[in-house]
Residue, then its C-alpha position, 0 to 999 in steps of 0.5 A: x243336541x244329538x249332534x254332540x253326541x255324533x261329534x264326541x262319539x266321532x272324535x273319540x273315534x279318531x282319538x282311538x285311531x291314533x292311539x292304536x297307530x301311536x302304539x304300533x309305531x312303538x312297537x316296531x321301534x320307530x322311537x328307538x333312536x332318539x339322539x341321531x337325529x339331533x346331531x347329524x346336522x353337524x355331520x359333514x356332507x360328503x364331498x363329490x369326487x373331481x372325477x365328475x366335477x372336472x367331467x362337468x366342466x369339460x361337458x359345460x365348455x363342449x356345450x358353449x364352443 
């Protein structure tokens, strides 16, 4: 029985950690922005320059000949 009471006192424990990091990570707006992360899937990736595709290719040819 008295094993109960160390598993309720050590969960509520753990419950008032993670209320206490929950509210902290409020405070310092980690929930501010809401809406980018939901849309920047559709953003495009940015394209490598040909400057370094075409010096890839010539480095990949070097290495075969």
């Amino acid at each position: 029985m008295t094993i109960i009471f160390v598993l309720i006192g050590l969960s509520l424990f753990v419950a008032i950690i993670f209320l206490f990091v929950f509210f902290w990570n409020v405070k310092s707006g980690q929930y501010d922005d809401d809406y980018t992360p939901s849309v920047r899937m559709l953003f495009d990736d940015p394209k490598p320059s040909s400057d370094k595709t075409d010096d890839n290719k010539n480095k990949d040819d070097d290495k075969k000949n």
